[in-house]
DRENKOL-772835 format. One record per residue (C-alpha): residue in one letter; x, y, z. Coordinates in Angstrom, 3 decimals. Layout:
BEGIN
+------+----------+----------+----------+
! rest !        x !        y !        z !
+------+----------+----------+----------+
!    A !        X !        Y !        Z !
...
+------+----------+----------+----------+
This chain:
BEGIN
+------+----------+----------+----------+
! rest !        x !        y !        z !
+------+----------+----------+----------+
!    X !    0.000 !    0.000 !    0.000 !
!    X !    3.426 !    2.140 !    1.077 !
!    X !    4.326 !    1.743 !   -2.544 !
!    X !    1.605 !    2.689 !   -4.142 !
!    X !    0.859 !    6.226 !   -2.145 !
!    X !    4.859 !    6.974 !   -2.954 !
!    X !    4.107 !    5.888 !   -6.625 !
!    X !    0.800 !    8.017 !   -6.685 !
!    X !    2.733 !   11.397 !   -4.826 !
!    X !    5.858 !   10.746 !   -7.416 !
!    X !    3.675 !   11.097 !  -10.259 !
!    X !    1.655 !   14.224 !   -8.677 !
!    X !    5.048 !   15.904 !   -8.179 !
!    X !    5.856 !   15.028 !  -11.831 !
!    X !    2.793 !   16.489 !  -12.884 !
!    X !    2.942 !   19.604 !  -10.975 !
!    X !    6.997 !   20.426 !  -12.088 !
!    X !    5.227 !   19.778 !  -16.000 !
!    X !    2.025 !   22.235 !  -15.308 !
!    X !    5.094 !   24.878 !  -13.828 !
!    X !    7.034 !   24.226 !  -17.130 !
!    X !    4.074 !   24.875 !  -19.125 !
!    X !    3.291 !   28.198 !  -17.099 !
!    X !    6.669 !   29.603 !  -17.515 !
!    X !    6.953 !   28.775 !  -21.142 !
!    X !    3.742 !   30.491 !  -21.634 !
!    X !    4.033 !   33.448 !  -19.480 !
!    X !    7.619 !   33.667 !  -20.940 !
!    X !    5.937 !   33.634 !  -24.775 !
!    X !    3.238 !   36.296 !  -24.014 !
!    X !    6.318 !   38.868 !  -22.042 !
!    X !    8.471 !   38.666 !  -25.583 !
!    X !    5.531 !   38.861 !  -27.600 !
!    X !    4.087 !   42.636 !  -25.704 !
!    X !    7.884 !   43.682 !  -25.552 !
!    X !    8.274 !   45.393 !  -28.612 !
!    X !   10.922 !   48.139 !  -27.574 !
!    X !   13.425 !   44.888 !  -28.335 !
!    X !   12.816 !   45.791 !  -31.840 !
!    X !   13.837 !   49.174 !  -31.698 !
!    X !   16.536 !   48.278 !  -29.427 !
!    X !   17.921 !   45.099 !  -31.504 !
!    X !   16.000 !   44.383 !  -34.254 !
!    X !   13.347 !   42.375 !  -35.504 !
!    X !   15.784 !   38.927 !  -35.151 !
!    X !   16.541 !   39.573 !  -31.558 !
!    X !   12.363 !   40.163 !  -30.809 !
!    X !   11.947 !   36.658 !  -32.440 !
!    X !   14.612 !   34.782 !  -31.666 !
!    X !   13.487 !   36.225 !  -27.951 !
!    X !   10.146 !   34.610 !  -28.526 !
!    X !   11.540 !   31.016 !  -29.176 !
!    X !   14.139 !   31.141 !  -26.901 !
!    X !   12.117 !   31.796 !  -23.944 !
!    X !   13.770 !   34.877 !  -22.750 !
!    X !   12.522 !   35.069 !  -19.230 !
!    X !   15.015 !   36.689 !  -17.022 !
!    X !   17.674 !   38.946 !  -17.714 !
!    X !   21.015 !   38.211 !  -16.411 !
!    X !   24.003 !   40.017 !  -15.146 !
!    X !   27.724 !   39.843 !  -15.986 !
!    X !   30.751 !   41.781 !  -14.798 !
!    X !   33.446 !   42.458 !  -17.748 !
!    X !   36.661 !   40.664 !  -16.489 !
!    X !   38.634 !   41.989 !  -19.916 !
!    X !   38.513 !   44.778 !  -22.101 !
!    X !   35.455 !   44.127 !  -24.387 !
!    X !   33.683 !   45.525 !  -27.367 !
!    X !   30.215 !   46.370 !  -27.977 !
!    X !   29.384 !   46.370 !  -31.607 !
!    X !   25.854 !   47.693 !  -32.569 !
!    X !   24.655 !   43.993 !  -34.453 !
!    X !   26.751 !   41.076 !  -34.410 !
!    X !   29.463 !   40.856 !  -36.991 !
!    X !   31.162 !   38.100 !  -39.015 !
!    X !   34.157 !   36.888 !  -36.897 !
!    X !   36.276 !   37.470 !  -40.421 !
!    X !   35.317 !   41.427 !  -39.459 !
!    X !   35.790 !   41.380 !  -36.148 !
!    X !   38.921 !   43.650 !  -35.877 !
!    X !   38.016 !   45.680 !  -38.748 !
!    X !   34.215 !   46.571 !  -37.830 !
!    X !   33.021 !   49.545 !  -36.114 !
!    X !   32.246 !   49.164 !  -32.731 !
!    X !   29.944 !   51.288 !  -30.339 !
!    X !   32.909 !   51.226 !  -27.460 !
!    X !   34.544 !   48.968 !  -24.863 !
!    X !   33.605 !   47.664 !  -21.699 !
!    X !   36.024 !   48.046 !  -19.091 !
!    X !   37.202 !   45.085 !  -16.383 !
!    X !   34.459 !   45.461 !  -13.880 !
!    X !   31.735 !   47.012 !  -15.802 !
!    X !   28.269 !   45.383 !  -15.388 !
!    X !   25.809 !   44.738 !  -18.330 !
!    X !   22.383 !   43.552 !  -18.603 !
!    X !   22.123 !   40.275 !  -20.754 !
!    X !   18.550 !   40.607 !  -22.520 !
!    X !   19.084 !   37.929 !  -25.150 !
!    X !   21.364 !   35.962 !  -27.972 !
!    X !   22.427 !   34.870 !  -30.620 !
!    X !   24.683 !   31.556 !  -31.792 !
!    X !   25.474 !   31.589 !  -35.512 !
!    X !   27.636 !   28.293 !  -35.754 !
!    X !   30.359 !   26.770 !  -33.838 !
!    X !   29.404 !   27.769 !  -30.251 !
!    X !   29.780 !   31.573 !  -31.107 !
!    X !   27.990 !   33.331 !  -28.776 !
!    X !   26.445 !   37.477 !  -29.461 !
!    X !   24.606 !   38.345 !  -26.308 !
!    X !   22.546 !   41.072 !  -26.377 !
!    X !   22.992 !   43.871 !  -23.421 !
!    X !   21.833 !   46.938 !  -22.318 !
!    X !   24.340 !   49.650 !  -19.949 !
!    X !   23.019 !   52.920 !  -19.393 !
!    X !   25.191 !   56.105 !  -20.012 !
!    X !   23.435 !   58.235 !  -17.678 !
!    X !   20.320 !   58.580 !  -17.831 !
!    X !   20.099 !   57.123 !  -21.628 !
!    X !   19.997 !   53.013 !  -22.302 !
!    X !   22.505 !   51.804 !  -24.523 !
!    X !   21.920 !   48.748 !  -26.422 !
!    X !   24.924 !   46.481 !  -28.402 !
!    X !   25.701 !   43.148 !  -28.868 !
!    X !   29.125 !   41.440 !  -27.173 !
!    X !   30.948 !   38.039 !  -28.566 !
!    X !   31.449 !   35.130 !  -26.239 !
!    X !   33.188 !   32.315 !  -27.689 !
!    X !   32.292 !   30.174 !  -25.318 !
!    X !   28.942 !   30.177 !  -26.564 !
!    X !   25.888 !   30.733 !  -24.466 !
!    X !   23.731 !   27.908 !  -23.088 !
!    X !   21.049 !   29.687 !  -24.158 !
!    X !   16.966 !   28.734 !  -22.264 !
!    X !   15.205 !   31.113 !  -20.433 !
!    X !   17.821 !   33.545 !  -20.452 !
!    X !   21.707 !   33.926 !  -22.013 !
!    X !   24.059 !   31.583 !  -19.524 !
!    X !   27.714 !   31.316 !  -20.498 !
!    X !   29.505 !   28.472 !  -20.350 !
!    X !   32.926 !   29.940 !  -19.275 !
!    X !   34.188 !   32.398 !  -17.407 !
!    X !   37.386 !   33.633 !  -18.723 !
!    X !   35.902 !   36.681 !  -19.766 !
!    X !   32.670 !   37.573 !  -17.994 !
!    X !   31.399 !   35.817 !  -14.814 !
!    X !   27.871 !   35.966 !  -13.512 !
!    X !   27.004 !   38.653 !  -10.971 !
!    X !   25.095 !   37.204 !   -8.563 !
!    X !   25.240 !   36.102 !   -5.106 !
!    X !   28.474 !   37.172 !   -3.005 !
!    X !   29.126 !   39.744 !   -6.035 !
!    X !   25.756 !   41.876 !   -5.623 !
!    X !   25.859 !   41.005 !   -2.080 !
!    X !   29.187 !   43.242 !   -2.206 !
!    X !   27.574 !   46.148 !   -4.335 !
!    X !   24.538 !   46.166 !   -2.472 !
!    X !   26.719 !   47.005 !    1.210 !
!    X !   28.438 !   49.695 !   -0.944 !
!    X !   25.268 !   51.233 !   -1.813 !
!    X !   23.986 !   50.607 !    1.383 !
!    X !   26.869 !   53.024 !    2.778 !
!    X !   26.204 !   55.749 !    0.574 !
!    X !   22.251 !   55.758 !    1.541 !
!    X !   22.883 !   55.453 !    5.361 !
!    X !   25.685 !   58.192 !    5.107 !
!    X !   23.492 !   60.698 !    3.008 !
!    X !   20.228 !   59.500 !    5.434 !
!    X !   22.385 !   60.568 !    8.736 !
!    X !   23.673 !   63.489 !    6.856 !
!    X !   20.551 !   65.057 !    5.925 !
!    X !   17.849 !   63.811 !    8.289 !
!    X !   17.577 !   63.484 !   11.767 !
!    X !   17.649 !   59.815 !   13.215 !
!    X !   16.542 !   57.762 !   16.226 !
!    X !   17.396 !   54.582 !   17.402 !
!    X !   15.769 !   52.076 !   19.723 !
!    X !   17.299 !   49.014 !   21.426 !
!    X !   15.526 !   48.843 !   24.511 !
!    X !   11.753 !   47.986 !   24.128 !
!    X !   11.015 !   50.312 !   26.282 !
!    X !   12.382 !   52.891 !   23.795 !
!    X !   10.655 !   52.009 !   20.988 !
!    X !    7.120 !   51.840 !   23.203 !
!    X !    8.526 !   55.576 !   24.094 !
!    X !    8.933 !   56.664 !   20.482 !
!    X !    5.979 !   55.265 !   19.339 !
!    X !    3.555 !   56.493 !   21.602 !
!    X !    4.206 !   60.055 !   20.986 !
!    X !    2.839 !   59.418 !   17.456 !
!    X !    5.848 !   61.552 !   16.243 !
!    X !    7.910 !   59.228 !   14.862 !
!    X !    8.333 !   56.319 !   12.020 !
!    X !    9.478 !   53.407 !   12.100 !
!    X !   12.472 !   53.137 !    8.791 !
!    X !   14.225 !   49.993 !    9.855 !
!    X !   12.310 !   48.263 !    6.527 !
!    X !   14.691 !   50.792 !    4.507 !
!    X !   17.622 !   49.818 !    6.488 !
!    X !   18.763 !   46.505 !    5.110 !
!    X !   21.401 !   44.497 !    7.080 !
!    X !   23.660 !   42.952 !    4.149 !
!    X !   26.730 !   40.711 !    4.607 !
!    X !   29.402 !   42.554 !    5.294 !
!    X !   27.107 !   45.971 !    6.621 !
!    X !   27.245 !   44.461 !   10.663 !
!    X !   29.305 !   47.301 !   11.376 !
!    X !   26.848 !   49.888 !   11.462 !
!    X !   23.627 !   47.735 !   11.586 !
!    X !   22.581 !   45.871 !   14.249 !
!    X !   19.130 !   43.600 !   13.885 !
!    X !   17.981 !   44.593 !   17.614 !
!    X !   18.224 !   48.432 !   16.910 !
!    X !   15.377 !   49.854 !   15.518 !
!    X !   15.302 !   53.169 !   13.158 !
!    X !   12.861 !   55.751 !   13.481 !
!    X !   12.363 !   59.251 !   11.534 !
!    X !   10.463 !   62.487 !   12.282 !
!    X !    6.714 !   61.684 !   10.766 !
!    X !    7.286 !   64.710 !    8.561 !
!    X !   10.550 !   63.546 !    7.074 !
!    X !    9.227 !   59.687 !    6.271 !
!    X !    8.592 !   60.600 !    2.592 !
!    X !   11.844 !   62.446 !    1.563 !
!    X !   13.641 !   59.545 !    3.482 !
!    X !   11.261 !   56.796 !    1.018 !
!    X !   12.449 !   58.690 !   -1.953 !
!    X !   15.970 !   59.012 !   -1.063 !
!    X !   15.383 !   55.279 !   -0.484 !
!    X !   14.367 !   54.544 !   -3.677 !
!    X !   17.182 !   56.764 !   -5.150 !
!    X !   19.558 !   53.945 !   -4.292 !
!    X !   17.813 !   50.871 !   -4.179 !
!    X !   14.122 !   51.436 !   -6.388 !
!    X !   13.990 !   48.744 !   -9.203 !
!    X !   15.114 !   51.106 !  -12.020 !
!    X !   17.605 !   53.132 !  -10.030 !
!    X !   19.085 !   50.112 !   -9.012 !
!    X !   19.874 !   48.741 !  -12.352 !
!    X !   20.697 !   51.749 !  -14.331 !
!    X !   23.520 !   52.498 !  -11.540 !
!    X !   24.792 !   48.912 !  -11.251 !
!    X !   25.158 !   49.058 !  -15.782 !
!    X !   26.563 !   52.709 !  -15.664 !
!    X !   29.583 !   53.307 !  -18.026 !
+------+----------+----------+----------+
């Protein structure tokens, strides 16, 4: 009888990882399809080859090498001859919004940096070549390496530093440790509570600690939300993290 629940659960969990296949293939089909700005930004290829490619996610690389970023991919005959848009320096970070593999593991991914406040879209060559389903995944990293995890962790304490330094600098802030602080501050109805926009990343212990609680004057709250989302607001975030 044992057997037969385990067999009957194994195929349920089959069923259910197929049905979340299916869902993401779909949903990933209908997001290419609405985003037409990739045709303006690469071309009518890139929007379809987006489309059967399943381009969910966009990922993230830092430059390890002095790269070029050439407007449309380019026959690797022309590669030192062609015009290029300009290079991207060791440590530069760039968006990954799609490929393209002509032959023999050649890999053109995509990206978007912004110079300013203006997007700038190009293609780069891997020749590793680019695994290539639900988003563009290299498969070496000589020359660009994935940033993720300890990476970002790293860039987000850096940022973190620059909002809690202009936060002290500008506004006036309170801290709590004690319960009976916190009840104190929070019954005067003066106060508000900003520890949410305080995030305690790896290597930010220093100056963070999780019992201390952050409050602001009630009249400051919103300019401290905006300066919040200055640093860390979806779009801020990545325009500053693919700044040239």
């Amino acid at each position: 009888m044992s057997d037969f629940i385990d067999a009957i659960i194994g195929l349920m969990r089959k069923i259910l990882w197929f049905a979340i296949f299916v869902i993401v293939m779909i949903l990933s089909t209908f997001k290419n399809i609405i985003s037409i700005d990739v045709i303006s930004d690469y071309g009518l290829d890139q929007y379809w080859r987006n489309i059967y490619q399943f381009q969910v996610l966009d990922t993230y690389y830092k430059v390890k090498t002095p790269t070029k970023v050439y407007t449309d991919p380019v026959l690797i005959s022309n590669l030192n001859s062609a015009e290029y848009q300009f290079y991207l320096k060791p440590g530069n970070v760039f968006s990954a919004t799609g490929f393209y593999e002509p032959s023999n593991n050649i890999c053109w991914i995509a990206i978007e940096v912004y110079d300013g406040e203006t997007p700038v879209h190009g293609y780069v060559m891997e020749p590793s070549g680019c695994l290539g389903f639900f988003g563009a995944y290299i498969n070496k990293d000589d020359r660009l390496e994935q940033f993720l995890g300890y990476e970002e962790d790293k860039y987000k304490d850096s940022l973190m530093n620059e909002f809690f330094s202009e936060l002290t600098r500008n506004f006036s802030i309170f801290t709590a440790e004690s319960n009976y602080k916190k009840e104190l501050l929070e019954e005067t109805g003066n106060y508000e509570n900003i520890s949410g926009f305080i995030e305690d990343f790896s290597g930010y212990n220093k100056i963070l600690s999780s019992e201390i609680v952050y409050y602001c004057k009630n009249t400051d709250y919103t300019s401290i939300k905006v300066l919040r989302k200055k640093y860390f607001g979806s779009w801020n975030y990545i325009k500053r993290l693919t700044h040239i």
